[in-house]
N, C-alpha and C positions, 0 to 999 in steps of 0.2 A: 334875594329870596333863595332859599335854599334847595335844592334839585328835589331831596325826598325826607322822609320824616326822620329818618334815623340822622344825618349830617345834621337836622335843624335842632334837635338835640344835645346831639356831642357838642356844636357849636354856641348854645346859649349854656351849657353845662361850661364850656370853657372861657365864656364870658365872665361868669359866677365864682370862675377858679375853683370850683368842686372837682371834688373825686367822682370817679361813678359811682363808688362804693357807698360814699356816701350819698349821693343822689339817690340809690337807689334804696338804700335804708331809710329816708324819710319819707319817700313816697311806697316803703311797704312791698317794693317786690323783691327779690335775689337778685343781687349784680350779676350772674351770670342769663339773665331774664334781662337787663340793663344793656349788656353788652351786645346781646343777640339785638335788640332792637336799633340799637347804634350802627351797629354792623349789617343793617339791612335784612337779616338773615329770619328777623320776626314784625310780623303789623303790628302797627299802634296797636298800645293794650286797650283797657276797657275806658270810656268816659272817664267813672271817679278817678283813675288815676294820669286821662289825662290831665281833670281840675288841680291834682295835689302837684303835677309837675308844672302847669302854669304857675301854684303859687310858690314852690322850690325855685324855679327859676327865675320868678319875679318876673314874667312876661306881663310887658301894656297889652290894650285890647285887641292893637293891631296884629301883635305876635302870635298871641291868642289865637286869633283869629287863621294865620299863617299856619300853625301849631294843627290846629281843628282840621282844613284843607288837605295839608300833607297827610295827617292823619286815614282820612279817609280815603285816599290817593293809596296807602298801601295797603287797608285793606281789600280793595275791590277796586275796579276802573270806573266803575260806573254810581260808589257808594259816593253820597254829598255827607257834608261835614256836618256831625251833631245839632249843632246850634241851627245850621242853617235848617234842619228836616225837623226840628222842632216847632221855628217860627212856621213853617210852612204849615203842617200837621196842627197845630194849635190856631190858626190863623184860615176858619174856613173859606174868605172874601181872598187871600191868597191860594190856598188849594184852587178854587175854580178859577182863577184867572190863569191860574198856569195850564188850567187842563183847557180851557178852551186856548191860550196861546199854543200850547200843541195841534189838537183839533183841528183847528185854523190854519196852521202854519205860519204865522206872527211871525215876521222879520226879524234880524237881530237891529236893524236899524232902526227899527220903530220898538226894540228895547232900551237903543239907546240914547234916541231921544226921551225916552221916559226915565229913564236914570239922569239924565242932563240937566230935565227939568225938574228932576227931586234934588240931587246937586246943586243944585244954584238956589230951591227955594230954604235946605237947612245947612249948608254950609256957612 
């Protein structure tokens, strides 16, 4: 896994053997907009452009999903990753269970026996 969002791009970019240049012309921003974000020096840009760089890059779900995390990691410390504030935000039986896991102070250990027990019933 890669430390932050800009390495995890220059790194699947040098998977792909692209340019930046190019990279960054198909996904529609300026390479020097490209480069700043590579070089740490800018946060993930917006959503749509992180979808056009998952599908430039050709990342599976899991990268994706890596991709999304980091993402949100440099914008903010405290921002979660699109997809995840989606399902949550769309999913009212998930909003209330995390507001009373708050509320409550809910263990991580009895998070992760409930993750344990969802692992093992769909993997």
């Amino acid at each position: 896994m890669s430390d932050n969002f800009g390495d995890f791009i220059k790194e699947k970019r040098a998977r792909c053997n692209y340019s930046l240049k190019y990279v960054a012309e198909i996904i529609g921003i300026s390479n020097v907009y490209q480069s700043s974000i590579e070089a740490g020096k800018r946060p993930a840009p917006s959503y749509d452009v992180l979808m056009k760089l998952r599908d430039a890059l050709k990342l599976n779900d899991d990268e994706f999903g890596e991709m999304l995390d980091l993402a949100a990691e440099s914008k903010n410390s405290r921002a979660v990753a699109y997809d995840l504030a989606d399902y949550i935000n769309q999913n009212d039986f998930i909003h209330k269970t995390l507001r009373f896991s708050l509320k409550n102070k809910i263990p991580e250990s009895e998070w992760v026996r409930f993750f344990n027990a969802m692992n093992e019933k769909y993997q």
